[in-house]
C-alpha positions in Angstrom: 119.9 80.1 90.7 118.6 82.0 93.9 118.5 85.5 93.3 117.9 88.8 95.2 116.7 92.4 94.6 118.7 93.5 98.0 119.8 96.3 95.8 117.7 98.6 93.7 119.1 101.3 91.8 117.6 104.8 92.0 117.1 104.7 88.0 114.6 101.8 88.6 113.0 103.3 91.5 111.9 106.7 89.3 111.1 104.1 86.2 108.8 102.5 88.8 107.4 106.3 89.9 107.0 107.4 86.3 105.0 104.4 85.3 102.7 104.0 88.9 100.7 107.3 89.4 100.2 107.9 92.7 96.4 108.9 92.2 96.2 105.8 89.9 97.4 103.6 92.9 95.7 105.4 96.0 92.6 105.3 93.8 92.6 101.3 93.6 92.4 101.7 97.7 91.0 105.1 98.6 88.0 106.3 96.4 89.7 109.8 95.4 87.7 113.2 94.3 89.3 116.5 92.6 89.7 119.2 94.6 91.8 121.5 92.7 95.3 120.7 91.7 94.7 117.6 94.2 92.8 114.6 95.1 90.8 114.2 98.1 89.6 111.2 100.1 88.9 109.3 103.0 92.1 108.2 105.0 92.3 104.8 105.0 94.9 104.9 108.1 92.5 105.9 110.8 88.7 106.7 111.0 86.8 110.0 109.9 83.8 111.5 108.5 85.4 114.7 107.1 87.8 113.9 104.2 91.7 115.0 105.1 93.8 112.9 103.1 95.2 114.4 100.3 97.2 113.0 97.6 99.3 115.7 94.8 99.9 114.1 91.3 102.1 116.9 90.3 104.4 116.0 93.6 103.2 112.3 93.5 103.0 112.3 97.6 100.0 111.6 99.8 99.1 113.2 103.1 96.7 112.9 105.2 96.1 116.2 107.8 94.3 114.1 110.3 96.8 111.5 111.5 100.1 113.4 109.8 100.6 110.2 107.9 102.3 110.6 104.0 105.2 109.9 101.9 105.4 108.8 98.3 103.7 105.8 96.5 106.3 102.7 98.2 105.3 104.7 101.5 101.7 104.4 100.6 102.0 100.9 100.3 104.0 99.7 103.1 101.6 101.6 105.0 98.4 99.9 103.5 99.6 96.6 103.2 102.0 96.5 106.3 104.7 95.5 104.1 108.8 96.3 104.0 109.9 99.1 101.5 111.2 96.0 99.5 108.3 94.4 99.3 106.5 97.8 98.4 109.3 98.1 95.5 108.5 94.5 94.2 104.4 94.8 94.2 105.0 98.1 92.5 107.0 96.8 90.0 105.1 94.0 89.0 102.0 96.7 88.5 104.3 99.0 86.1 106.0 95.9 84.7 109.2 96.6 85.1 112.2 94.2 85.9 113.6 94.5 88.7 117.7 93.9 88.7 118.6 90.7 90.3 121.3 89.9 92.6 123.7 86.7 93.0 123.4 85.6 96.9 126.7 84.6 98.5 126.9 81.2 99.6 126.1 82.0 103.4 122.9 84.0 102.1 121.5 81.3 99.6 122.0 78.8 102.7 120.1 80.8 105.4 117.2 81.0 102.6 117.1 77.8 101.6 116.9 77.0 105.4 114.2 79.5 106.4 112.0 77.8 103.7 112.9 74.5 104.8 112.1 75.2 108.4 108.6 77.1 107.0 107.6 73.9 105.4 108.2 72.0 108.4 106.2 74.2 110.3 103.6 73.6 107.8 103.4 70.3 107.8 103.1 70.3 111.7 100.2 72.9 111.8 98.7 70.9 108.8 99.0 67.1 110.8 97.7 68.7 114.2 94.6 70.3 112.5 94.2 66.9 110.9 94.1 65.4 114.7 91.9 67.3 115.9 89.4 67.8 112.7 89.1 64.4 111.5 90.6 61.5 114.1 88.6 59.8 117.0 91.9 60.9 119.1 91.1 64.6 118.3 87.4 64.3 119.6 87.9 65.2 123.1 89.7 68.3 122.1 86.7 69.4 119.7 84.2 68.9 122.3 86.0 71.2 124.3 86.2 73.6 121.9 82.1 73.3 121.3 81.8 73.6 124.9 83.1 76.8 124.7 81.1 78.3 122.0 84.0 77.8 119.1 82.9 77.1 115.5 84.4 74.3 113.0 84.6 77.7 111.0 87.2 79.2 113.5 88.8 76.2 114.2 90.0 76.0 110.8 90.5 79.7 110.6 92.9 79.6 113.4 93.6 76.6 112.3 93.6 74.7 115.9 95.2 71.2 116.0 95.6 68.6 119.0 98.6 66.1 119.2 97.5 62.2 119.0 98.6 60.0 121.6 101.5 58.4 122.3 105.1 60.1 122.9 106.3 60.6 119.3 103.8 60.7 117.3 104.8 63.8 115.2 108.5 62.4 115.5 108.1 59.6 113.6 105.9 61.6 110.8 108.4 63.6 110.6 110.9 61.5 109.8 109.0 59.6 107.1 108.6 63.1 105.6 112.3 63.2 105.8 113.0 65.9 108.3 115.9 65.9 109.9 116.3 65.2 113.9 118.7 68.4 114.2 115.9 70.1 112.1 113.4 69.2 114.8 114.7 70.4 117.4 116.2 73.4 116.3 111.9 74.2 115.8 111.4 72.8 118.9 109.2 70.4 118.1 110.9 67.4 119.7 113.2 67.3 123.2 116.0 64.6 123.4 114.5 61.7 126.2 116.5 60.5 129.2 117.2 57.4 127.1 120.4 59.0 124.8 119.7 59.1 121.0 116.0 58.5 122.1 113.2 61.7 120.8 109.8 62.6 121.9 107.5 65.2 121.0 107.8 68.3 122.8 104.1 68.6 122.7 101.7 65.9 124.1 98.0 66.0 125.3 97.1 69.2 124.3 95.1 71.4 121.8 97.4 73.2 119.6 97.5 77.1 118.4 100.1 77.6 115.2 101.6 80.5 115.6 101.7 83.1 112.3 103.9 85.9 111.4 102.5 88.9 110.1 102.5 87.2 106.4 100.6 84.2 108.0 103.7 81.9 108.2 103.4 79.4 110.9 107.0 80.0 112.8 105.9 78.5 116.1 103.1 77.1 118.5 101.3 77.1 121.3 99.7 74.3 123.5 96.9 73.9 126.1 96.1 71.1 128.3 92.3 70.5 128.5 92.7 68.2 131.4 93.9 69.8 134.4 95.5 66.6 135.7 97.4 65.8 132.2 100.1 68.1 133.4 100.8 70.9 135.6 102.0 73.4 133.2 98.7 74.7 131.7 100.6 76.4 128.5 103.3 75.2 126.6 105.0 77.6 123.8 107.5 77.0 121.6 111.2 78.1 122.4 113.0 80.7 120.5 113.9 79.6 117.3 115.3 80.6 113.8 112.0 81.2 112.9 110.3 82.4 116.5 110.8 84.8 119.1 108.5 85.3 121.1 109.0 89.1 122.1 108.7 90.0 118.4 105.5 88.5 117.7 101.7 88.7 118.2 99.3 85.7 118.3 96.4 86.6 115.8 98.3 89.5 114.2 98.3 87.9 110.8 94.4 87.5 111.0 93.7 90.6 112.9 95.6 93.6 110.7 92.4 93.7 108.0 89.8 94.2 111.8 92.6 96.5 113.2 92.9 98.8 110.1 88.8 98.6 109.6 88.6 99.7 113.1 91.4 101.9 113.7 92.3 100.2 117.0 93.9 97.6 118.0 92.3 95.3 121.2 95.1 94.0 123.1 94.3 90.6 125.1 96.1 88.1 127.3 95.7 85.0 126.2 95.0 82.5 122.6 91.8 81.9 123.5 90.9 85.5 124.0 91.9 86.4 120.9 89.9 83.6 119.4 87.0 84.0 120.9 86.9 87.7 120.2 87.2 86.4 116.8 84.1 84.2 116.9 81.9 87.1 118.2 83.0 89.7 115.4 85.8 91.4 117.2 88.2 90.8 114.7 91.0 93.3 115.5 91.9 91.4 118.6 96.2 90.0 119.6 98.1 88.7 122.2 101.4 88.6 123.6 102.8 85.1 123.6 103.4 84.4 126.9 105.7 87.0 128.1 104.8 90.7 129.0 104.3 92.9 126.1 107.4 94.3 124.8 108.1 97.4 122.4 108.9 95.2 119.8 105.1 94.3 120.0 104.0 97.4 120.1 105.7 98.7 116.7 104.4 95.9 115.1 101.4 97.2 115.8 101.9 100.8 114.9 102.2 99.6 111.2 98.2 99.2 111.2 97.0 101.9 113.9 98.3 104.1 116.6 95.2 103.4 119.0 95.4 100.5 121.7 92.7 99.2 123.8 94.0 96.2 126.7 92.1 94.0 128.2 94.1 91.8 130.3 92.8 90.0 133.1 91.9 91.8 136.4 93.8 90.4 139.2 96.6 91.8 140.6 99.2 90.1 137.9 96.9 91.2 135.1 96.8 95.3 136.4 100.7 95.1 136.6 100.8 93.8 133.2 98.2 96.6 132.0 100.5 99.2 133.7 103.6 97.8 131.7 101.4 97.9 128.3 100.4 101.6 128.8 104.2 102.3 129.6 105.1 100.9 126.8 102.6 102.2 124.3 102.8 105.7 125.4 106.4 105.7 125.6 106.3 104.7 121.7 103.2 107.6 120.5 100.3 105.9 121.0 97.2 106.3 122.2 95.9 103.6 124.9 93.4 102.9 126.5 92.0 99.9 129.3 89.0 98.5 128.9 88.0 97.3 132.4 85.2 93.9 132.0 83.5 93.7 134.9 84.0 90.9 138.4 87.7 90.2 136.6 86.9 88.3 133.9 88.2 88.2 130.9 87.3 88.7 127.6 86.2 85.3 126.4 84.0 84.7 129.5 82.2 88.1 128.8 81.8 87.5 125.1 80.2 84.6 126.2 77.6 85.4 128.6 76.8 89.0 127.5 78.3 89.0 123.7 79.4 91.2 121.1 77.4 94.4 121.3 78.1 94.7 125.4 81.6 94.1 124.8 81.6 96.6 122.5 80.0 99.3 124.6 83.2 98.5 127.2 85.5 99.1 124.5 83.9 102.5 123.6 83.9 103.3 127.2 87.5 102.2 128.1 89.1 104.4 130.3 91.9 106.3 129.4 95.6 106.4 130.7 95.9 109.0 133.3 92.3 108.3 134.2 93.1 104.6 134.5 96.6 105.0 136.8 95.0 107.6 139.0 92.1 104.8 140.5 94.9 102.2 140.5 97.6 104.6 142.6 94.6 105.7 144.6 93.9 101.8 145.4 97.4 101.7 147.2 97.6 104.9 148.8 95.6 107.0 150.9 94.7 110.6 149.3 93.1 111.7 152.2 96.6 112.9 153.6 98.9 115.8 151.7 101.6 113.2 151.8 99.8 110.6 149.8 98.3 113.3 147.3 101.8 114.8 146.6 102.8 110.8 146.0 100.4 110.3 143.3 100.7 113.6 141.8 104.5 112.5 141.8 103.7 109.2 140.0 101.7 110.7 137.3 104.4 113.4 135.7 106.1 111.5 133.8 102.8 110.6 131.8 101.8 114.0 132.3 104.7 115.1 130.4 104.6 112.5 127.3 101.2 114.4 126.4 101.8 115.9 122.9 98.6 117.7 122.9 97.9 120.8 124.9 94.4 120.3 125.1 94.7 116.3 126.3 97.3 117.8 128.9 94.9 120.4 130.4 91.9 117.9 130.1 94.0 115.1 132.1 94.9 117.7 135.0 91.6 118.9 135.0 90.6 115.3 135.9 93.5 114.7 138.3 92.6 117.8 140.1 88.8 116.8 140.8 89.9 113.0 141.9 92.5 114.1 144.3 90.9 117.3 145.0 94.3 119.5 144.4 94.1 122.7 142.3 94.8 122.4 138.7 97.5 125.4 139.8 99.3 123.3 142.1 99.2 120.6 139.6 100.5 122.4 137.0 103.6 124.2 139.1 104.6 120.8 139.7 104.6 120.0 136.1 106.8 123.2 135.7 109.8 122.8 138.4 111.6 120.8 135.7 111.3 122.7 132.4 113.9 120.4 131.0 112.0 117.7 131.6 108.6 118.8 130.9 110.3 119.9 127.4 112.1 116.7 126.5 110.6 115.0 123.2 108.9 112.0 123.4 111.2 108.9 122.1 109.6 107.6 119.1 109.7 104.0 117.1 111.6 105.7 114.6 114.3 106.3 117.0 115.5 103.1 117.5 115.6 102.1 113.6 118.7 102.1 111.7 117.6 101.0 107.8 116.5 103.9 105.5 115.2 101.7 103.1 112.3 100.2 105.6 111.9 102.8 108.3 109.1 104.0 109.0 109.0 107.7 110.3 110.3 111.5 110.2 113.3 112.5 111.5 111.8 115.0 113.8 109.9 118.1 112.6 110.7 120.9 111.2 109.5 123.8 113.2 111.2 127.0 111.6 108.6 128.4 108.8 111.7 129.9 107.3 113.2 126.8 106.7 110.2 125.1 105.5 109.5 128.1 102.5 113.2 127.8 101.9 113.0 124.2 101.0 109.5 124.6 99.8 110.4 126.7 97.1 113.6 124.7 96.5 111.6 122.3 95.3 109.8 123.7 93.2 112.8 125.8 91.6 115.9 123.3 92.1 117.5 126.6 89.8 118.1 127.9 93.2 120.1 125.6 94.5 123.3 127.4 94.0 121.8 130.6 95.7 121.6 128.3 98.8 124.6 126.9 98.6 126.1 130.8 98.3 124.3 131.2 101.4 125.8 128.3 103.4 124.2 125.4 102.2 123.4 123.0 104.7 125.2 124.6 107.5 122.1 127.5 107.6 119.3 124.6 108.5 118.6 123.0 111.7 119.5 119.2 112.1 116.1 117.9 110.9 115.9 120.5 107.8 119.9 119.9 107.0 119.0 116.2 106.6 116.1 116.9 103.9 118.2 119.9 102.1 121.4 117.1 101.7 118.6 114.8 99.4 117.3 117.7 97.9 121.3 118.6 96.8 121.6 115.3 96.1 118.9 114.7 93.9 119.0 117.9 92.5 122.6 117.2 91.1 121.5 113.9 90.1 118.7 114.7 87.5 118.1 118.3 87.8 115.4 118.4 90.3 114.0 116.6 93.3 112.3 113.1 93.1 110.3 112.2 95.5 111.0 108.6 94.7 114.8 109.7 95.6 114.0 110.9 99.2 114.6 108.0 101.4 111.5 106.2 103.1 112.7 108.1 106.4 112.2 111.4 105.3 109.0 110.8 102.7 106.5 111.6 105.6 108.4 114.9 106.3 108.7 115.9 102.7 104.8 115.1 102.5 104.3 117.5 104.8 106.0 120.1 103.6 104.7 119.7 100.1 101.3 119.8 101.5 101.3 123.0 102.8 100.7 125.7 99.1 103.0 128.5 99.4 100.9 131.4 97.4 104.0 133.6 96.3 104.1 135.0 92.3 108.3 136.1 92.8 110.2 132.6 93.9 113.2 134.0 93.6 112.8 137.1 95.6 111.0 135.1 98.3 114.1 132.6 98.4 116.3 135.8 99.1 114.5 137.0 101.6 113.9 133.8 103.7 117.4 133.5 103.3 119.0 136.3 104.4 116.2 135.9 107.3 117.5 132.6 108.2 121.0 133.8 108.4 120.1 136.6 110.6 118.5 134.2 113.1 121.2 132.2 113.4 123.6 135.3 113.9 121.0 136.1 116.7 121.5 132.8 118.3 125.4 132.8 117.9 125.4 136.4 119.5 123.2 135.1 122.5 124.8 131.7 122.8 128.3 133.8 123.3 126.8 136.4 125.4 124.9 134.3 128.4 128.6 132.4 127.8 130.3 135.7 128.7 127.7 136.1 131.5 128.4 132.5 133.2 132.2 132.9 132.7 132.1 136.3 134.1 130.2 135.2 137.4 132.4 132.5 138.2 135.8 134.4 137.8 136.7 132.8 134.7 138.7 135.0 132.6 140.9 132.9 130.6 138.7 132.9 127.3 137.1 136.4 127.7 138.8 138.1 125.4 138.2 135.4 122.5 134.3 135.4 123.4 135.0 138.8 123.0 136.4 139.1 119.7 133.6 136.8 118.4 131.1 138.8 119.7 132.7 141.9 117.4 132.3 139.6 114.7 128.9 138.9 114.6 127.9 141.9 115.3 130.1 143.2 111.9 128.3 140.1 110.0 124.8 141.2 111.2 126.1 145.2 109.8 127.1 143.4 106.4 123.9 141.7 106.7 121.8 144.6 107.0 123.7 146.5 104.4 123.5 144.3 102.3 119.3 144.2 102.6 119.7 148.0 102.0 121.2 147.6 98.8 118.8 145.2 96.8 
């Protein structure tokens, strides 16, 4: 009988927290020294000589000040293993030993399963018969001289495991079939195309050396082909279709067999093509991926961000390849990270460098690669002439919005700075155009965790909590969940902002649950917020006095706000000649400013 562990009960999840210490655990990754009442180490999720990652046994959360990364121990593992919060759950579990509960699939779910693993052993047996071709048949022999020729080792042929189809038209057809595969089954992979003769099958891919195609687990879901003879047919590349298994805008080439070199290195290297990526691989660069034969896509992207929130691309440099580079940084920036081009020199690309200058010089181009302002300034200054006020204001115009997505105040005054000496235009002038829209130079910066709707597997905050009021409040909350019913006499939920109303409800929740707040019971898309909340000592001997205060202080703020929401109201209504609702902005006016009285009072008499 199939089973699942879809569902996990909360009881399970704390059994799983009680018997996995978090020090115990980060410890088998991260080597960890006492400092304190914490741990301190080495983050493993970007690079640094000065330990900031911080992990609390008495909390059971991990935080690293550096990259702002941290969450409880599943979060800790999804993040170093790039797996989903179930998957996190299971490995857990099998550490602690505890058994997980298991589900009865329907009959639609134990179907689709059944199916995925049917089409994944197909897939299998494809990659495994191509890399037979080329490694071990006199038909694969032209294909592995080629692959000599261009400085690729048996020991990366077989890491990549590269294949090449034998001759004739069905080849993998008919070995298919005597392996019992079904003709709907190959073609709903792709590997075979219906001939003009009806009922008649050949392979979809002839005369060409093959790249499987991995998920992030290594699966083979799809593949790739190249012709090595320019006059075997015109269509150089040759990719699989979307599939069950495949599509092509959600995964990377080389992902699977680049996420240990990306994590090592804290960077990803974005390139265009297969044999980029595997030649990159053959020098050392081992943190290197490609797109799959479309432009990148945000879906790429946030595969990526599991491993590392720095991008370097190297895409070709003719005119398609700068277009796609734009795209990339759009993309990249638009999601949080941090990218960067690295320009080769004469417009070649990555393999053909590697090749005639290797490892070490390509290296010193990735350490050198230019950054994104830097990088769209030279290209809009390549299309438009700067000499004239007209074409300054132009670029300046195109470089705002980036301008804009800068988090960091510094990065933002260092990137005008540099726009100001390349289009000679005062920093001032720069800056006042940054300003006319406030609203827009204001507006957050959309982030991955935006667009995600599971709490289970997400992988972010839901925004930040920027009132220190709110934080101490829920700070001390939990550590005294005895003072939850002083909150809730305050107003509950209703006194927090939208981000801190959204961390108090699980607080409640768990709170009313067992008496205090798990961290194992705060859901995967608030860990990282709770993390850094915890993080942060409060040094305060009176809890309870402090929780009174920060409380009445909250609610005074927000009478503030009421009173001036109403009153620039009153203002606007009042300037356009509308009277109709006066007298009720009125009346609520009265009665905030008899709350704040009662407020104050009511400080008076403690």
């Amino acid at each position: 009988m199939i089973m699942s562990t879809g569902y996990i009960p909360q009881e399970i999840l704390d059994e799983i927290v009680a018997r996995c210490d978090i020090v115990s655990v980060i410890n088998e990754y991260v080597p960890l020294k006492r400092r304190g009442s914490n741990y301190q180490g080495l983050c493993p999720f970007h690079n640094e000589k000065t330990p900031s990652f911080s992990v609390s046994p008495g909390k059971q959360i991990f935080h690293c000040f550096g990259c702002g990364k941290g969450g409880n121990v599943f979060r800790f593992i999804m993040e170093i293993e790039g797996v989903s919060f179930l998957e996190a759950v299971e490995k857990l579990a099998k550490r602690a030993n505890v058994k997980l509960p298991e589900k009865e699939l329907t009959a639609a779910q134990r179907e689709k399963l059944e199916q995925r693993k049917r089409y994944l052993q197909i897939n299998d047996f494809t990659a495994r018969y191509y890399h037979k071709v080329l490694m071990e048949t006199p038909q694969g022999r032209p294909y592995r001289d080629y692959l000599k020729n261009r400085q690729i080792s048996e020991e990366i042929m077989k890491k990549f495991q590269l294949g090449a189809t034998p001759s004739g038209w069905d080849s993998l057809y008919q070995a298919l079939k005597k392996h019992g595969v079904k003709e709907q089954e190959m073609l709903d992979l792709g590997l075979i195309s219906e001939s003009r003769k009806k009922g008649q099958y050949i392979d979809r891919f002839r005369q060409r050396l093959m790249f499987p195609i991995g998920d992030e687990k290594g699966n083979i879901i799809a593949f790739g082909g190249r012709i090595i003879d320019k006059d075997s047919s015109p269509q150089k590349y040759l990719n699989s279709p979307d599939t069950p298994l495949f599509h092509k805008s959600r995964n990377l080439y080389g992902l699977h067999l680049a996420r240990t070199g990306i994590r090592n290195a804290d960077q990803a290297i974005i390139v265009e093509g297969y044999m980029d990526v595997i030649s990159c691989h053959q020098y050392g660069i081992t943190n290197a991926v490609a797109p799959l034969g479309t432009a990148f896509t945000p879906e790429q992207g946030r595969l990526l961000m599991r491993n590392t929130y720095q991008m370097g691309i190297s895409f070709d440099g003719d005119a398609a390849g700068m277009k796609a580079t734009m795209r990339c940084l759009d993309i990249l920036s638009d999601l949080g990270c941090t990218a960067r081009v690295i320009q080769i020199p004469n417009q070649a690309d990555p393999d053909e460098y590697l090749k005639t200058y290797g490892k070490e010089a390509f290296e010193q181009l990735i350490a050198g690669a230019q950054e994104l302002i830097m990088y769209k300034i030279a290209r809009y200054m390549e299309t438009t002439n700067t000499d004239t006020i007209t074409g300054k204001m132009k670029v300046v115009a195109q470089l705002l919005p980036d301008l804009r997505k800068i988090q960091s105040a510094v990065a933002r005054e260092s990137a005008i700075r540099q726009m100001s000496i390349r289009l000679q235009v005062s920093e001032k002038a720069i800056w006042d155009e940054l300003r006319k829209n406030s609203d827009a130079a204001a507006e957050p910066v959309k982030n991955e965790e935006e667009d995600t709707v599971s709490t289970q597997e997400t992988a972010g905050i839901a925004g930040n909590i920027e009132s220190k009021v709110e934080k101490n409040i829920l700070h001390i909350l939990f550590d005294r969940p005895d003072l939850l019913p002083l909150v809730e006499h305050s107003g509950g939920a209703a006194l927090f902002g939208e981000t801190a109303a959204g961390l108090y409800r699980e607080f409640e929740t768990s709170i009313r649950r067992c008496g205090r707040v798990d961290s194992a019971a705060i859901t995967q898309e608030r860990g990282q917020l709770l993390a850094d909340l915890l993080m942060d000592e409060l040094y305060i001997t009176d809890q309870e006095k402090s929780m009174n205060n920060a409380l009445w202080q909250l609610k005074s703020e927000r009478l503030d706000q009421e009173y001036q929401r109403l009153s620039q109201r009153l203002t606007e209504n009042t300037k356009v000649g509308e009277t109709g609702n006066m007298q009720e902005i009125l009346q609520k006016l009265d009665d905030i400013r008899r709350k704040k009285k009662e407020l104050e009072a009511s400080r008076k008499g403690e």
